[in-house]
C-alpha positions in Angstrom: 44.8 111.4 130.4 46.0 114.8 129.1 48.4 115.4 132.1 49.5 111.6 132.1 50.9 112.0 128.1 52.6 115.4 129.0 54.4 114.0 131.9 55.4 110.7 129.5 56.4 113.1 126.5 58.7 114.9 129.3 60.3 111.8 130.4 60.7 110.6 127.1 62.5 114.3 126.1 65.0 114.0 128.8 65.8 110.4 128.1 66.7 111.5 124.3 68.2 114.7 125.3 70.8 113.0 128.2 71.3 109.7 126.9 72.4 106.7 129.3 76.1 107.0 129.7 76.7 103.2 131.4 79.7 103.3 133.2 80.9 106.9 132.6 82.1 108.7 135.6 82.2 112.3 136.4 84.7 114.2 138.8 87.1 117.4 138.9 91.1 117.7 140.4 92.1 121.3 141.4 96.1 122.1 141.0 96.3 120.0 138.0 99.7 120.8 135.3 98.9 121.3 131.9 101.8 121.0 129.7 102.0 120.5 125.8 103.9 118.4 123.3 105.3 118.5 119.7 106.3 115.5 117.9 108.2 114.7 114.5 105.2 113.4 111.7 107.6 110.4 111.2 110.1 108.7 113.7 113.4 107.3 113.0 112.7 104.1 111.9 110.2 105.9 109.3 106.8 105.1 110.4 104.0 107.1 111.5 104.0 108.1 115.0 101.1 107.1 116.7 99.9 107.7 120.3 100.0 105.0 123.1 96.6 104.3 122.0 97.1 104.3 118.7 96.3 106.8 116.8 98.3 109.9 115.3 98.1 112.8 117.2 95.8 115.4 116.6 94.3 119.0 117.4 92.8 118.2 121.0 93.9 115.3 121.7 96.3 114.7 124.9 98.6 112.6 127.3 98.7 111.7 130.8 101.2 109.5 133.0 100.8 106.0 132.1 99.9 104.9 135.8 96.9 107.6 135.5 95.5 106.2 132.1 95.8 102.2 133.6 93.8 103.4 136.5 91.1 106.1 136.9 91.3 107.9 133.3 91.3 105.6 131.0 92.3 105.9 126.6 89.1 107.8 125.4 88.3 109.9 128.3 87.8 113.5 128.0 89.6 116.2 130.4 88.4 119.5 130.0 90.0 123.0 131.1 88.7 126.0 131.9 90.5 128.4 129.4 90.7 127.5 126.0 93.9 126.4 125.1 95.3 127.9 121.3 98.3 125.3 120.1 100.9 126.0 117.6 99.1 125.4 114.7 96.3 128.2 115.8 93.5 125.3 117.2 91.4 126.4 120.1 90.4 123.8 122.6 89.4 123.4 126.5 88.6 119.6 125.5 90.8 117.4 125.4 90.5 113.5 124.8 93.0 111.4 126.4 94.8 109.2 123.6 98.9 109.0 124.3 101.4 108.6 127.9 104.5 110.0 128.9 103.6 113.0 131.1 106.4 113.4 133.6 106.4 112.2 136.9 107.5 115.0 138.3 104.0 116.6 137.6 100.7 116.2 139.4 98.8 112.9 139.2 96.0 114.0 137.0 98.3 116.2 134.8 98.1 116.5 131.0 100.4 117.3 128.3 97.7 118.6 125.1 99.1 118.1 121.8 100.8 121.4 120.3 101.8 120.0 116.8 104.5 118.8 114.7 107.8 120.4 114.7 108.7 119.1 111.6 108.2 116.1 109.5 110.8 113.5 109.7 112.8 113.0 112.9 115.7 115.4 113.9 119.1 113.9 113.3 117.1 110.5 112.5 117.1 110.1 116.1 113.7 109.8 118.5 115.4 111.8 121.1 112.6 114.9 122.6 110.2 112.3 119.9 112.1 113.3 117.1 111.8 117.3 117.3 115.2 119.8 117.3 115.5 121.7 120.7 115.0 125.0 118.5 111.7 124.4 116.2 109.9 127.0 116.7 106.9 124.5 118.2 109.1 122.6 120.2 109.8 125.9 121.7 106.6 127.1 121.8 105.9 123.3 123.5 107.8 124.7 126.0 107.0 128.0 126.4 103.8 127.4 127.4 104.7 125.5 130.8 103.1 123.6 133.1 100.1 126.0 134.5 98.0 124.8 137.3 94.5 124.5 136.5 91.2 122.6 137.5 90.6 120.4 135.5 87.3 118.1 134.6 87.2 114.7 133.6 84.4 112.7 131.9 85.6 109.1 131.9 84.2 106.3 130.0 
């Protein structure tokens, strides 16, 4: 009876500690680009700019092609990197949770573009043009700067 309870309490440990996930997947893509993106807080018609998924960017969140997102990865999924990854406004992160679109097609299928920050509050110019941000703000360059690197990248998709 004694070795019937322990084996229950174990089952019942690993059940709490690694709860049921449903329908989340698991799987990795070598060679993948990770790029970054600054915004303006506010576009040109004056609201809030908010992601494809609907929210307003934020310290770990990130993009991927719109294609990528309808398909295998979709809003909500996490992609995680194997370096951490410090953005313009100092936060450290290697996961990333996949809220907005717009990664260019020239980069690999499962690339992703992690959010770097605003570059300034209200849209350059009043225009939505590189979303709203002045070719020379310092993290629009910085955006820039950092490139495209090629990394292997993990995705947990729910």
């Amino acid at each position: 009876m004694k070795k019937k309870m322990s084996i229950l309490f174990i089952v019942c440990l690993i059940f709490s500690l690694a709860p049921l996930t449903g329908n989340a997947a698991y799987f990795e893509k070598a060679s993948e680009n990770v790029s970054a993106y600054s915004a303006s807080h506010y576009k040109a018609n004056g609201s809030i700019r908010k992601t494809a998924h609907g929210v307003t960017p934020y310290n770990g969140s990130a993009a991927m092609k719109a294609t990528t997102v309808s398909g295998s990865v979709p809003f909500g999924s996490q992609a995680i990197t194997p370096q951490y990854i410090t953005n313009y406004n100092g936060s450290s992160k290697n996961t990333f949770y996949i809220e907005d679109t717009g990664v260019s097609s020239l980069l690999s299928d499962y690339a992703i573009d992690v959010w770097w920050g605003w570059c300034r509050e209200y849209a350059y110019n009043n225009s939505d043009l590189n979303l709203g941000c002045s070719k020379t703000e310092p993290a629009y360059v910085s955006a820039k700067n950092w490139g495209d690197p090629l990394m292997r990248l993990k995705f947990f998709t729910n």
